[in-house]
Wavefront OBJ file of the C-alpha trace (Angstrom):
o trace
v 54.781 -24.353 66.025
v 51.384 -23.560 67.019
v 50.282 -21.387 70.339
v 47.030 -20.399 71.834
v 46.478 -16.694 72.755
v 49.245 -14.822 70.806
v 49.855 -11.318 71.822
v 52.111 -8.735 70.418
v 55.117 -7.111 72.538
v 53.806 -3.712 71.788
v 49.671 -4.304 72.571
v 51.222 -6.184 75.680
v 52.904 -2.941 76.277
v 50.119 -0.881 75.445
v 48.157 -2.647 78.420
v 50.573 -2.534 80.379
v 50.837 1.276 80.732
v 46.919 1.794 80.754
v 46.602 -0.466 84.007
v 49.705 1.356 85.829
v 48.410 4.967 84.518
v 45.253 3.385 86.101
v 46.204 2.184 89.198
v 43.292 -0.123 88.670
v 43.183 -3.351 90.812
v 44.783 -6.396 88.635
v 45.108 -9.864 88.559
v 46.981 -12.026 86.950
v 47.396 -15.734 86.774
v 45.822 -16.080 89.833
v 48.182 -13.709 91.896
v 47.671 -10.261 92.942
v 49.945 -7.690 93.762
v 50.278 -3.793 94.282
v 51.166 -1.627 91.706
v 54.626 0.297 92.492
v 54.729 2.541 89.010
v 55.799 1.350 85.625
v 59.377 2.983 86.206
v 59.955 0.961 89.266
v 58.922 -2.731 87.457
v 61.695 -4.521 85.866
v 61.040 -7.486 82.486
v 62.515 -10.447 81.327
v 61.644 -12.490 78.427
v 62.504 -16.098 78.004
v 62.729 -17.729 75.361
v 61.385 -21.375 76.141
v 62.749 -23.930 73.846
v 63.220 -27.850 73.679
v 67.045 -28.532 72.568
v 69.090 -27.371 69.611
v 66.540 -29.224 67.001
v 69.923 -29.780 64.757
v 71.541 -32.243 67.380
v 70.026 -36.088 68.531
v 71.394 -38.722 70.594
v 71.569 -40.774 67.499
v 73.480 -37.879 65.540
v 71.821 -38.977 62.202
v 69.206 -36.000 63.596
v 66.359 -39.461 64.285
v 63.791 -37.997 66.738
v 60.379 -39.202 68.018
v 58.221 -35.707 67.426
v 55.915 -35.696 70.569
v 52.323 -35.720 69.307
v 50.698 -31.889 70.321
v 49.258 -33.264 73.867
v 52.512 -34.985 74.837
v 53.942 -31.256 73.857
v 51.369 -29.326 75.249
v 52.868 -26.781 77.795
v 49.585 -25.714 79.908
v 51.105 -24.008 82.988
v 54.732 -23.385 84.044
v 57.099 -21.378 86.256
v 60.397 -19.698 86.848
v 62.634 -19.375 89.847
v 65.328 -17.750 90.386
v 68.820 -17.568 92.065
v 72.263 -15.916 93.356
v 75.448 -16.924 91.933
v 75.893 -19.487 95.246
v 72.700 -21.296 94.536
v 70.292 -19.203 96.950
v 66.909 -17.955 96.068
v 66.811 -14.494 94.716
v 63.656 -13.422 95.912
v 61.747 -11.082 93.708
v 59.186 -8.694 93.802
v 55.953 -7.883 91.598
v 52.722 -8.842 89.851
v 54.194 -12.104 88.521
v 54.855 -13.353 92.054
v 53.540 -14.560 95.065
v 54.496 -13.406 98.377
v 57.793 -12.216 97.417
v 59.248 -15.869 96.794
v 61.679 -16.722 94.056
v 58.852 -17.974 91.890
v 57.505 -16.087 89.201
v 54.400 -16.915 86.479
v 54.564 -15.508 83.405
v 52.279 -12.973 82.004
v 51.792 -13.791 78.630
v 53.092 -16.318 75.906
v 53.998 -15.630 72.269
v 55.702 -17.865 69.899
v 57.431 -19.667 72.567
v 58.410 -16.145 74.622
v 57.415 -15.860 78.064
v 57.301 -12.198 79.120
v 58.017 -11.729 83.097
v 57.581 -9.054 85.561
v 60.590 -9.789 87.965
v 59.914 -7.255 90.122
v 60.440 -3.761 91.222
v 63.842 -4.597 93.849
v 65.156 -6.327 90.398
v 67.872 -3.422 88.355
v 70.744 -3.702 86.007
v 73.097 -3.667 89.399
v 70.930 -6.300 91.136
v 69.497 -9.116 89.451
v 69.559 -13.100 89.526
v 72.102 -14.826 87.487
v 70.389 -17.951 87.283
v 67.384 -19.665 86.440
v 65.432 -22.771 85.804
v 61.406 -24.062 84.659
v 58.956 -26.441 85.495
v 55.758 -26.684 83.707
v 52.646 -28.596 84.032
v 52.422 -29.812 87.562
v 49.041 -28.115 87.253
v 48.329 -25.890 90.571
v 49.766 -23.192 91.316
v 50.104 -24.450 95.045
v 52.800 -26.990 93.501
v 54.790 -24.521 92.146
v 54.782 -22.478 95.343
v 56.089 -25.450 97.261
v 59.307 -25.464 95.521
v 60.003 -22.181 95.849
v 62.508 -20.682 98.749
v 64.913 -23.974 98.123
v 68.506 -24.002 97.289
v 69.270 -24.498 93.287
v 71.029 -27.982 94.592
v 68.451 -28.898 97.256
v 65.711 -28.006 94.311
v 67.676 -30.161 92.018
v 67.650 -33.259 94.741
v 63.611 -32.765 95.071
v 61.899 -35.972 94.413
v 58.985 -35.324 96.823
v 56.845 -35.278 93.597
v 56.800 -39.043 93.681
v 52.579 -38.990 93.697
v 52.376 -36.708 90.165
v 51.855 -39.601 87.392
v 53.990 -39.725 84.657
v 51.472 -38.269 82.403
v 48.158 -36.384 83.352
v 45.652 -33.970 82.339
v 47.807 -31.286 82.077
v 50.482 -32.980 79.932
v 54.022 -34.442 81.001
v 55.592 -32.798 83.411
v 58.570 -30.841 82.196
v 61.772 -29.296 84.008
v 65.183 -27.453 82.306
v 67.388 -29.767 80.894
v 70.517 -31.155 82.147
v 74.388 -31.554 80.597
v 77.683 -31.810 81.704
v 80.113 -28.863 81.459
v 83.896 -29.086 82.025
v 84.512 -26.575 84.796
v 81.259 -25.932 86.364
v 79.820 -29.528 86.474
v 76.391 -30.475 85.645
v 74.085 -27.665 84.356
v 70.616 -27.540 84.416
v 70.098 -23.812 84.596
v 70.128 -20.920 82.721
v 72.932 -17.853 82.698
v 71.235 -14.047 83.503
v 73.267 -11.415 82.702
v 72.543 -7.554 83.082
v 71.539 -7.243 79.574
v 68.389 -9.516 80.382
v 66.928 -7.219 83.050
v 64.836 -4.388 81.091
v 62.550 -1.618 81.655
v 60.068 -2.637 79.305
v 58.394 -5.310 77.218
v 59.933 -3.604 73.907
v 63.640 -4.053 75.432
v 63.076 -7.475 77.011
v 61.871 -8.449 73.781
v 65.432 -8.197 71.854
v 67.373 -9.537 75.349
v 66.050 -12.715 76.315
v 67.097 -15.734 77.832
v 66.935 -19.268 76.575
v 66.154 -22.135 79.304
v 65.596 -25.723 77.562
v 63.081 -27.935 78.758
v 62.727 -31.685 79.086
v 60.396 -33.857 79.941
v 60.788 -36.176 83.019
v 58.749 -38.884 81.995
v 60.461 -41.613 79.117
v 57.881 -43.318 76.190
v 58.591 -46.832 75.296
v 56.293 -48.847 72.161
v 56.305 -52.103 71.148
v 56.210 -53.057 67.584
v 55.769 -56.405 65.155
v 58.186 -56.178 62.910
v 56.538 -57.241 59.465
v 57.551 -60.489 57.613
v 60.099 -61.174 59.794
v 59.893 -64.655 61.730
v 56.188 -64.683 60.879
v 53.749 -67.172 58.824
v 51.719 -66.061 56.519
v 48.699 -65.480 59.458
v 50.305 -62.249 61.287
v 51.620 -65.494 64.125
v 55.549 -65.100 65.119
v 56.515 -69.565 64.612
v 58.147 -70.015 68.033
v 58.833 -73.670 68.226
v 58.565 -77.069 67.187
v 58.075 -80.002 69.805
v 56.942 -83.369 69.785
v 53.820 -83.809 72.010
v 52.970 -87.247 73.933
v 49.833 -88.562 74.286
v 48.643 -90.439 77.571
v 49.573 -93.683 75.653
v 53.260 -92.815 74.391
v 52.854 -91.556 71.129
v 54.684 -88.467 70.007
v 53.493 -86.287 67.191
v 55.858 -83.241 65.948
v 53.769 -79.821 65.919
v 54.827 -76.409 65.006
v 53.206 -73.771 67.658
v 52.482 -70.131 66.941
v 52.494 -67.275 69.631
v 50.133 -64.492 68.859
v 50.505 -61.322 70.464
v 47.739 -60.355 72.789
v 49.104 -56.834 74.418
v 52.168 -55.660 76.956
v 52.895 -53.582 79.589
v 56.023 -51.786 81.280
v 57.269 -53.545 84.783
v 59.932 -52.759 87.566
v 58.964 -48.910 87.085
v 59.647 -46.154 89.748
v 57.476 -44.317 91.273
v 59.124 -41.134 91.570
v 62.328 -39.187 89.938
v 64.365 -36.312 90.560
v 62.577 -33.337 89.679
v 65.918 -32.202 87.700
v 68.105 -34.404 86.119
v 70.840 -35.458 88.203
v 73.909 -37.292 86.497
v 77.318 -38.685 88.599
v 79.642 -38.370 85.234
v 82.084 -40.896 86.965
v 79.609 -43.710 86.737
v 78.001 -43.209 83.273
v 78.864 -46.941 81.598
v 78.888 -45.585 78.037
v 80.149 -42.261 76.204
v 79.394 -39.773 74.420
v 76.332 -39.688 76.942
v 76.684 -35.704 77.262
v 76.098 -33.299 74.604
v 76.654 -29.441 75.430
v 75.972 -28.452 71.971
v 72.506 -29.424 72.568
v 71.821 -28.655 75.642
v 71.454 -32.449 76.334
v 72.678 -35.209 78.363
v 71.739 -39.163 77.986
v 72.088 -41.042 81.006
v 70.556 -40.067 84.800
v 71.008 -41.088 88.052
v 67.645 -42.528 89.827
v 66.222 -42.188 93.275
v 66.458 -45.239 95.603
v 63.386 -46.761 95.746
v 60.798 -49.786 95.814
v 60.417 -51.134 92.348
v 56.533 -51.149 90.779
v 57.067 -55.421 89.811
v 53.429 -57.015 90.440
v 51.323 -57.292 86.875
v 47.866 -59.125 86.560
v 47.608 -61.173 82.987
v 44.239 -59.326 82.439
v 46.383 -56.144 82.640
v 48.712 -56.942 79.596
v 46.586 -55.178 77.755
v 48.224 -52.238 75.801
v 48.261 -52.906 71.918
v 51.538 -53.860 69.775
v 52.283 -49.976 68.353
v 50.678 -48.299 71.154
v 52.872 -46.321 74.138
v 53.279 -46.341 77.560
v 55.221 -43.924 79.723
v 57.160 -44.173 82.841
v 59.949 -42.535 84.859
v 63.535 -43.151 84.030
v 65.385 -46.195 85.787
v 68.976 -46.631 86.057
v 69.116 -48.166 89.038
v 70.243 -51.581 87.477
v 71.233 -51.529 84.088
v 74.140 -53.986 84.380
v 72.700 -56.951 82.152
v 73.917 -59.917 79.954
v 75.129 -59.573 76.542
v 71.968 -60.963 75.134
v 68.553 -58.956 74.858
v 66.483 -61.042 76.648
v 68.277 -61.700 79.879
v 65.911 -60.203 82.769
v 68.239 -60.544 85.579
v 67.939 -56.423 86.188
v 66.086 -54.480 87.379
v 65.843 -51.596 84.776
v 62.977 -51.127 83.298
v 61.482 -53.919 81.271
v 58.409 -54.958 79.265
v 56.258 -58.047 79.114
v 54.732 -59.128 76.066
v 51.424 -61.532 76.744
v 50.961 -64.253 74.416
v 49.204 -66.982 73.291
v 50.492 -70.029 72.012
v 48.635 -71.884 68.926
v 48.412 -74.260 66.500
v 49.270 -73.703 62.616
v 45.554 -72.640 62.475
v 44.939 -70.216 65.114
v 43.921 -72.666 67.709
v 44.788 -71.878 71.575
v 47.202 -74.941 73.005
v 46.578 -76.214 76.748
v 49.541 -77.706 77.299
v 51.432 -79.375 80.146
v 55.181 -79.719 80.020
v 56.136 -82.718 82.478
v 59.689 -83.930 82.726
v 60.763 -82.726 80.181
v 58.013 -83.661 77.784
v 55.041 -81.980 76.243
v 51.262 -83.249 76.891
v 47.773 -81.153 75.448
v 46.455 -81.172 78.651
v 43.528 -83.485 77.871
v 46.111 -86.141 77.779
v 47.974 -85.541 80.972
v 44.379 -85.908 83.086
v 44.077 -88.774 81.135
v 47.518 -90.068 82.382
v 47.080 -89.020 85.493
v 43.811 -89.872 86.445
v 44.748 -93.602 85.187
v 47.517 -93.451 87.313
v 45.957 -92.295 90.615
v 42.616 -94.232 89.589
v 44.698 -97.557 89.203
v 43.304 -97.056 85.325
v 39.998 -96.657 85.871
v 40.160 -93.034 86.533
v 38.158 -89.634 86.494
v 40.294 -87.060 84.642
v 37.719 -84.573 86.262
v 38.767 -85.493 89.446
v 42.365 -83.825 88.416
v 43.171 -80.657 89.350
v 46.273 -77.842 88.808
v 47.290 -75.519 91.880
v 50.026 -72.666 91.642
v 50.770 -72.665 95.088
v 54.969 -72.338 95.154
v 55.793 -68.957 96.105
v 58.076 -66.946 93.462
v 57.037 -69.948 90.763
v 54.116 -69.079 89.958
v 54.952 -70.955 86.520
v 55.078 -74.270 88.181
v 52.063 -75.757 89.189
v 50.932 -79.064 91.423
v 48.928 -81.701 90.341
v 46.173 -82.898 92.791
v 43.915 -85.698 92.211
v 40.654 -86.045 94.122
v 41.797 -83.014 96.411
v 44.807 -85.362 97.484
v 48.699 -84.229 96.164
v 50.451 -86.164 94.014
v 54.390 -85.427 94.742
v 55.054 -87.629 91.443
v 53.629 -85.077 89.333
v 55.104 -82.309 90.867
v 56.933 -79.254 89.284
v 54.691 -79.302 86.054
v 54.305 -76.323 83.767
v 50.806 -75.483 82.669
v 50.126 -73.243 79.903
v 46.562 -72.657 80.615
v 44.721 -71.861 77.459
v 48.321 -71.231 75.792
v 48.580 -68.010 77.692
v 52.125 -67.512 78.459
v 54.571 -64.278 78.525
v 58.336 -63.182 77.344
v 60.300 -60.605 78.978
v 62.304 -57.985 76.712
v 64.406 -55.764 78.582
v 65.015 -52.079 77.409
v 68.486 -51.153 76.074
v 69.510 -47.832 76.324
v 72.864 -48.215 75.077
v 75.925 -50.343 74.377
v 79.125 -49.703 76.771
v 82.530 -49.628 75.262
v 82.971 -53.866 75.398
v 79.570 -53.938 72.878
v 77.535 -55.544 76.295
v 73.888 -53.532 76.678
v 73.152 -50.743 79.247
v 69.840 -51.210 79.984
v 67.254 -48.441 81.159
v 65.082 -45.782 80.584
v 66.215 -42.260 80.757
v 63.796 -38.800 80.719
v 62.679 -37.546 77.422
v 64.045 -40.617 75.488
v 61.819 -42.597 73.198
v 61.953 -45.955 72.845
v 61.259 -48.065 69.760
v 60.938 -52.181 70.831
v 60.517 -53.829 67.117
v 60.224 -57.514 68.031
v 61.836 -59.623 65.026
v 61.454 -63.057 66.514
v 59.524 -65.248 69.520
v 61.650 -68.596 71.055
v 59.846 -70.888 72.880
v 56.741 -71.152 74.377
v 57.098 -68.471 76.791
v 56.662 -68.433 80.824
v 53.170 -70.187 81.148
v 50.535 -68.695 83.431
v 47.005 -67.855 83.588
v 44.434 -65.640 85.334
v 45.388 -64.016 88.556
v 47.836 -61.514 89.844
v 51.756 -62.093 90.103
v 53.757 -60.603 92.142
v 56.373 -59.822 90.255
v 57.629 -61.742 86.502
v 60.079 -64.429 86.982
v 63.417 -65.450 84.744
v 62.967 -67.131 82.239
v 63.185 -71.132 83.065
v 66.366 -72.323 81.943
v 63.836 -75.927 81.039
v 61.671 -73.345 78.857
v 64.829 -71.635 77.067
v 62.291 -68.660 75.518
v 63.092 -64.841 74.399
v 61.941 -62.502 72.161
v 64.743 -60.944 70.324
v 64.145 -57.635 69.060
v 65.328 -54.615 67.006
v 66.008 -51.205 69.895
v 65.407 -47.805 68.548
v 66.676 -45.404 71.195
v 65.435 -41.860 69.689
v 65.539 -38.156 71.538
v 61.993 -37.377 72.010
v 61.418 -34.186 70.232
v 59.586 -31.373 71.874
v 60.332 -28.295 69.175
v 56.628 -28.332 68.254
v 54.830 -27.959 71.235
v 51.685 -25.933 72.410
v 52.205 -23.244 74.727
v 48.538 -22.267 76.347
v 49.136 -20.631 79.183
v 46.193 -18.037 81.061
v 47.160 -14.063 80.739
l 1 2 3 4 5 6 7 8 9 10 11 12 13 14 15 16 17 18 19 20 21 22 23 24 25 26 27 28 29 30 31 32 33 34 35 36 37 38 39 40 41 42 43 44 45 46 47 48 49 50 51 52 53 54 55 56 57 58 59 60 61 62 63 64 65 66 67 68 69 70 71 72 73 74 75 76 77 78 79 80 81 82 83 84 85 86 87 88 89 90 91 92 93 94 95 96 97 98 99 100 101 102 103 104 105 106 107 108 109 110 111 112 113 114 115 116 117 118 119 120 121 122 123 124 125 126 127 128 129 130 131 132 133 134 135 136 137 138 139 140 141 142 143 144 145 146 147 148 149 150 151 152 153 154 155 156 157 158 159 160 161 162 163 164 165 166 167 168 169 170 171 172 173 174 175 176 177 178 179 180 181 182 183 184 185 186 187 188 189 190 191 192 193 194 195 196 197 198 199 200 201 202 203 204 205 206 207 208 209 210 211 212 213 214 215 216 217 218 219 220 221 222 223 224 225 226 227 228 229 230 231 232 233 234 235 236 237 238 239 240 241 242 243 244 245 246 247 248 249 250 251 252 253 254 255 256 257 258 259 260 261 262 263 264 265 266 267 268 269 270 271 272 273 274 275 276 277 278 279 280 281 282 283 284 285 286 287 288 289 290 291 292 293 294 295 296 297 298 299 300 301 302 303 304 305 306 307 308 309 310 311 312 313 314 315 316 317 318 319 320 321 322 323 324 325 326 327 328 329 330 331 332 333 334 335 336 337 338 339 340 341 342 343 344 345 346 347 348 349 350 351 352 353 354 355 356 357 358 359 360 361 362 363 364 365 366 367 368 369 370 371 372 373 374 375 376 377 378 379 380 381 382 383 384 385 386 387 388 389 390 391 392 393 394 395 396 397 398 399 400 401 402 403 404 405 406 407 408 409 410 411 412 413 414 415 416 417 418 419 420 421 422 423 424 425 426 427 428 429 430 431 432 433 434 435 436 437 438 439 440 441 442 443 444 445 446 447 448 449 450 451 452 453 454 455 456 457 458 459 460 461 462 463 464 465 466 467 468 469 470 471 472 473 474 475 476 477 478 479 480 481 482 483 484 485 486 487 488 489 490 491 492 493 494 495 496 497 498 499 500 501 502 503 504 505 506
């Protein structure tokens, strides 16, 4: 592990006593307080840490190690509580008018050293507590404090933070399942923890276990499989008419051109919350790591509408986004998008056996380059003397956005209605997310906090849902007429966070 301004217990301690022999004005972290005596302050170290490092959903110990700025810990706080649930409010440099919040003094090797207060003794102390880091003002912080443990575990009010920022992800204690006191996302405090001095707190201190809120998903090409020898996934073979009749059989190619996540959320529980009743898989909890795999998601509006141009992300790049379980009830098969967990959409282009972008038009069934349906329908409307630049394509049917009309001089042809254009060959696939398999073998899709997720696309069907420049208001279903899916290897992997960066301001 690697940490920014390391200090030792005993020059912590050293300091310590020089500014209360002192009585010299201090501030730290941004928050002031007086000075009651060294024999009247009370310390607690805690030991931050990420998970038992030995346990993974997977259980063959497979982890995504989070890069140092998706570990980075830049800023974070405590609060504590009563046995009930109520804030314990404490007292002392580390706070800010006397709330249950408290800001640590220093970091070391993953220890956060805390003054808790001068009210705070062996006979009267908190017995729990949780942490949040990175929401990256202190005023944040402050705002959560004076809540109830459950009302702080309900919080979703944090719905305009992004998923990732500046100041790294947003982190909050972990959440699991326990037998007789239901779901835990806090830490025990026992007498021992409560010391009066660095040196004690030092060999007493309490472990809270972090986890990030936001999920990571990538999209991969999985090499030589389904491919030709040009890097292009072979997605179909068709026979393509010409204006007079003929058919020709071609093979078509989809390259990849980038993806993005769609039918995100916008906000999440600030603590994992889990109803264990309606978890549709097991072995979703795991005590022994201080983990649980499934979540329950705020109600909310669904983030749906993409622009092509913003399909951009590269195959083996990642994206990040709040957990979504609010649908994960699917079909058996990978690429069925009727849900509304979490997906992505893969952009594409679809080519010739040499690299060549395809304008096609599908029409009843049968395949036309587009060059040859203005041919055949400018003969047709120009009783065969024609201008084929007097044809034009509209997407004008709400929700099918994939059909277009054909107009001809600026008048509407209801004959040639209900055509598919694949303008330039730029088309799309939809590959939901599976999180899991429930006990029939059917996926559970949806993304859940500090998971990573590993798309390896093996194959491309079809020639995708066609569409071209513009915005969309949200992705379709597939077309039963177009009968295309990606089908694709799912790596579901805990998303390690033992070697992070803790850089926080003494």
């Amino acid at each position: 592990m690697k940490y920014h301004k390391i200090l030792s217990v005993a020059v912590l301690f050293f300091s310590l006593v020089c500014m209360l022999g002192s009585c010299a004005d201090s501030e730290m972290n941004d928050f002031s307080g007086d000075m009651e005596g060294e024999q009247s302050q009370s310390f607690m170290l805690v030991s931050v840490s990420t998970g038992d490092g030995s346990f993974s959903r997977s259980g063959d110990e497979e982890f995504d190690s989070g890069s140092d700025w998706e570990s980075r810990i830049d800023d974070l706080a405590f609060y504590f509580f009563r046995e009930d649930g109520s804030p314990f409010v404490m007292t002392g440099l580390s706070t800010h008018s006397d709330s249950n919040c408290v800001f640590p003094l220093t970091s070391s090797d993953g220890k956060m050293l805390l003054m808790v207060g001068g009210n705070v003794s062996k006979a009267n102390y908190p017995r729990r507590v949780v942490a949040v880091a990175n929401l990256g003002f202190n005023a944040a912080y402050l705002k959560l404090s004076g809540r109830n443990l459950r009302d702080l575990q309900g919080e979703s009010s944090l719905a305009n933070l992004p998923v990732s920022q500046e100041n790294g992800f947003i982190m909050t204690s972990s959440t699991w399942h326990d037998s007789a006191k239901g779901n835990v996302f806090w830490s025990e405090i026992n007498s021992a923890n409560i010391c009066g001095s660095p040196v004690e707190a030092n060999d007493n201190p309490v472990r809270v276990n972090l986890e990030r809120l936001s999920a990571k998903v990538a999209v991969f090409a999985k090499p030589d499989a389904g491919k030709g020898d040009d890097g292009r996934f072979i997605i179909a073979s068709r026979p393509v008419v010409d204006k007079d009749g003929n058919s020709v059989q071609k093979i078509f190619h989809a390259e990849i051109l980038g993806w993005d996540l769609n039918a995100t959320t916008e906000k999440s529980y600030l603590f994992k919350r889990v109803d264990q009743k309606n978890v549709p898989f097991t072995g979703w909890n795991y005590p022994g790591a201080f983990r649980s795999y499934w979540a329950e998601t705020p109600d909310q509006e669904l983030s749906k509408s993409f622009c092509w141009e913003g399909l951009s992300r590269s195959v083996g790049k990642y994206a990040y986004c709040y957990e979504n379980t609010l649908d994960h009830a699917g079909g058996s098969d990978f690429q069925d998008a009727a849900t509304d967990a979490t997906k992505v959409l893969i952009k594409a282009r679809v080519t010739d056996s040499e690299g060549n972008p395809q304008d096609l038009i599908s029409f009843s069934g049968t395949l036309y380059s587009t060059d040859d349906f203005r041919r055949k329908v400018a003969l047709y409307a120009g009783g065969g003397s024609g201008d084929e630049d007097n044809v034009e394509f509209k997407r004008e049917i709400p929700g099918k956005l994939h059909i277009v009309s054909t107009y001809y001089n600026g008048e509407k042809l209801p004959e040639f209605d209900n055509i598919r254009h694949w303008d330039k060959g730029i088309c799309y696939y939809v590959a939901n997310i599976r999180h899991a398999y429930d006990g029939n073998g059917k996926s559970v899709y949806g993304v859940v906090r500090n998971h990573a997720y590993h798309i390896n696309i093996t194959s491309i069907a079809g020639l995708g849902t066609p569409g071209g420049p513009g915005d969309h208001p949200t992705p379709e279903n597939p077309d039963p007429e177009l009968s295309s899916y990606v089908t694709a290897e799912v790596k579901v992997l805990d998303w390690h966070l033992l070697d992070y960066e803790v850089d926080v301001e003494s």
